[in-house]
C-alpha positions as CSV (number, residue, x, y, z in Angstrom):
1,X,-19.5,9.0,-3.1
2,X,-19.7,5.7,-1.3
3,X,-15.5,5.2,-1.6
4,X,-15.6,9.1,0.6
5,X,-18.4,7.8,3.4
6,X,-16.5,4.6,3.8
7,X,-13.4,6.2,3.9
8,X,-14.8,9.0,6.3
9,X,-16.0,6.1,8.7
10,X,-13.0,4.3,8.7
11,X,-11.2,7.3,9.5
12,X,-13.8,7.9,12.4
13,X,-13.4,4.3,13.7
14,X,-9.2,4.9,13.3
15,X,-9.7,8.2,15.3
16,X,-11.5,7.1,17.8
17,X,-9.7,3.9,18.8
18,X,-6.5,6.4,19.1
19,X,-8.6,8.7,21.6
20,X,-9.4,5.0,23.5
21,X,-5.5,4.2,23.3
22,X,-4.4,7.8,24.4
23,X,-7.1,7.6,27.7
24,X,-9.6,9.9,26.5
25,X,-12.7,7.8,26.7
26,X,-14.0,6.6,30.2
27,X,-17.7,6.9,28.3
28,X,-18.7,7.1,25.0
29,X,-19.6,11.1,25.5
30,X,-15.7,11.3,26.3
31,X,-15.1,11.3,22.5
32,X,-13.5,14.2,20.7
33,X,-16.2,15.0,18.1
34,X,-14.7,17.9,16.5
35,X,-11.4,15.9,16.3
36,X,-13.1,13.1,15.0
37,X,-15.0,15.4,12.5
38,X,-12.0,16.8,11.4
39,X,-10.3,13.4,10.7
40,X,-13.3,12.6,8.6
41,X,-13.6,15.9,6.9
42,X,-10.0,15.4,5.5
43,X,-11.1,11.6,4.7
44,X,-14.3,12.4,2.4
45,X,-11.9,14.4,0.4
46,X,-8.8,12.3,0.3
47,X,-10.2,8.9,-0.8
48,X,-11.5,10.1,-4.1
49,X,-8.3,11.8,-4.6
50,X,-6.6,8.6,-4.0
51,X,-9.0,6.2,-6.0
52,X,-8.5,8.5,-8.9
53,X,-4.5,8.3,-8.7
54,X,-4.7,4.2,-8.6
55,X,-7.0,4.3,-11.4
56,X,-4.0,6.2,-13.4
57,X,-1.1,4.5,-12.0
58,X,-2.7,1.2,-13.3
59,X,-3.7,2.9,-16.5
60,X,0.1,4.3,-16.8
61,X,2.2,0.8,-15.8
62,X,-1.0,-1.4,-17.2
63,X,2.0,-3.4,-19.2
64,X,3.6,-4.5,-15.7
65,X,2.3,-7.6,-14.1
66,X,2.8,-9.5,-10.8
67,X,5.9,-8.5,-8.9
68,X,7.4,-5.4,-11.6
69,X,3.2,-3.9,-11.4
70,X,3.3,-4.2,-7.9
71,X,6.5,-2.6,-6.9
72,X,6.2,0.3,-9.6
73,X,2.4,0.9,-8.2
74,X,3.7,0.6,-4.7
75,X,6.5,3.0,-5.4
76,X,4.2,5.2,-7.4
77,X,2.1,5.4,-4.4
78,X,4.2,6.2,-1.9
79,X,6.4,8.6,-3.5
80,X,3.9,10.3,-5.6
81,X,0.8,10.6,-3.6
82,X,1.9,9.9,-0.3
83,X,4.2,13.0,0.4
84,X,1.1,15.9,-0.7
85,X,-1.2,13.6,0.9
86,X,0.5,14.0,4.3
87,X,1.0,17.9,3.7
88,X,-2.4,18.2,3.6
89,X,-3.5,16.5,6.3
90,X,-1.4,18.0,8.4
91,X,-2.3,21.4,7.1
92,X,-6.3,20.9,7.1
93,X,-6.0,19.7,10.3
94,X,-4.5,23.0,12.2
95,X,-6.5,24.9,9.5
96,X,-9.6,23.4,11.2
97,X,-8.6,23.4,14.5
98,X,-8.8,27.4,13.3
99,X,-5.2,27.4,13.2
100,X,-3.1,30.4,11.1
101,X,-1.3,29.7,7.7
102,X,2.3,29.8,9.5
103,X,0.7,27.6,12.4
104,X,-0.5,25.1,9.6
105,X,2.7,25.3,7.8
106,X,4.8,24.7,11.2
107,X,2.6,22.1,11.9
108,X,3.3,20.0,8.4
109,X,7.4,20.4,8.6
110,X,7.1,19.4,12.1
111,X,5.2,16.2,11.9
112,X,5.9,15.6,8.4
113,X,9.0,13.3,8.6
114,X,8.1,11.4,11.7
115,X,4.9,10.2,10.2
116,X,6.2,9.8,6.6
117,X,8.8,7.8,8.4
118,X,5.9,5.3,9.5
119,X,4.0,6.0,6.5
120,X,6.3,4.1,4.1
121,X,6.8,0.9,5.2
122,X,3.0,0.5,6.6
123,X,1.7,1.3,3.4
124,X,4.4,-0.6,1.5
125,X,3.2,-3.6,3.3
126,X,-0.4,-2.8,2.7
127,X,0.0,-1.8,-1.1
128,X,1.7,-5.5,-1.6
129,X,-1.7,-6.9,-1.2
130,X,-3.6,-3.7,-3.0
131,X,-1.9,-4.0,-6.1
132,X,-1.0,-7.5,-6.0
133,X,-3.9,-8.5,-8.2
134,X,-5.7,-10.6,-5.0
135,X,-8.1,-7.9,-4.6
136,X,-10.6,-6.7,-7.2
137,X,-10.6,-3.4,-8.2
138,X,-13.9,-2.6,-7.2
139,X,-12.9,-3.2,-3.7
140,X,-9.3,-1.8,-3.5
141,X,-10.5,1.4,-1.3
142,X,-12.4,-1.0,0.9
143,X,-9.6,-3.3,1.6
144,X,-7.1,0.1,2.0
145,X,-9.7,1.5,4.0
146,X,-9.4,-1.4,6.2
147,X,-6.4,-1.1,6.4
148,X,-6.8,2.7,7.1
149,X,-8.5,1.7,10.9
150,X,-4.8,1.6,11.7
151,X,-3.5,4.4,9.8
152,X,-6.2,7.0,10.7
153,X,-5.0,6.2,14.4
154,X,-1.6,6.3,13.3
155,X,-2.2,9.9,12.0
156,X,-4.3,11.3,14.8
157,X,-1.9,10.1,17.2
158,X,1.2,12.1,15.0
159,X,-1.3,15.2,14.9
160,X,-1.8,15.1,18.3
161,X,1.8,15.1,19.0
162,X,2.0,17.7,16.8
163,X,-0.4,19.5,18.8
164,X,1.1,18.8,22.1
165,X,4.6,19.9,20.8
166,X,3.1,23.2,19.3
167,X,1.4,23.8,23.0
168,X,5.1,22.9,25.0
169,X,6.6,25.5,22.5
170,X,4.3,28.5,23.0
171,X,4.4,27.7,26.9
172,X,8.4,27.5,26.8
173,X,7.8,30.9,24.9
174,X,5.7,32.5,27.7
175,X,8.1,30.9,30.3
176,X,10.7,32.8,28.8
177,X,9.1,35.9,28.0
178,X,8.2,36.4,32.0
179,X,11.3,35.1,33.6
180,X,13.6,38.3,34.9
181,X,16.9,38.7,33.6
182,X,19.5,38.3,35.5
């Protein structure tokens, strides 16, 4: 439970300094809260989700140490959990916005690749110290969710893309649909 609230805070500090970056807050009652809710919502679940994996990864390469433990974890990371992880955020995100199934589904092949493509070398980086041994176990998800501040505004700032794409589409749509033929 405390690995999810941390994790949910984080991602509420991450979200937040995006809204800052993006020109959203001229007061502190400028702040998205749904957004920010949302962001968190998808956070409580995730970090258990994740913890759990780590747990098994080291369970599953507990014979690797130093460098070969750290690149198979890393690996294991990113192309095992990182790829659904993504899906569903992208998806729970337009779900909770109150977005449709096809909506959600757009969503996740639209932003999925762009953010995956700054996903794996951020957390690469990150993962070197996770798994490197340098940080206790017990404090892993705190130092990822550290790490995380930067990553939660990485995400809301691809989601919100997302959005904003999705909102130039249906508009090009309507454009379209009104304009006479000629």
């Amino acid at each position: 439970a405390r690995t999810a609230v941390t994790a949910a805070g984080i991602g509420a500090c991450g979200d937040v300094l995006m809204q800052w970056r993006e020109g959203h807050l001229s007061a502190a009652s400028d702040v998205d809260t749904g957004r920010t809710a949302r962001l968190m919502s998808y956070r409580l679940v995730h970090a258990p989700v994740v913890d759990a994996c780590w747990r098994f990864f080291d369970a599953r390469f507990a014979g690797l140490r130093y460098g070969p433990g750290v690149v198979a974890r890393v690996l294991a990371d990113q192309l095992l959990l990182a790829p659904p992880s993504l899906i569903a955020f992208f998806l729970s995100q337009s779900y909770l916005e109150g977005g449709t199934a096809e909506a959600a589904a757009a969503r996740t092949r639209d932003a999925f690749w762009p953010t995956y493509a700054i996903c794996f070398p951020f957390w690469c980086c990150c993962h070197s110290v996770t798994f490197s041994g340098k940080i206790p176990v017990r404090h892993r998800m705190a130092w990822a969710s550290l790490c995380a501040v930067m990553w939660n505004a990485l995400i809301s700032d691809q989601n919100q893309r997302a959005v904003s794409r999705e909102g130039a589409k249906r508009e090009g749509s309507v454009q379209g649909a009104t304009e006479p033929s000629g």
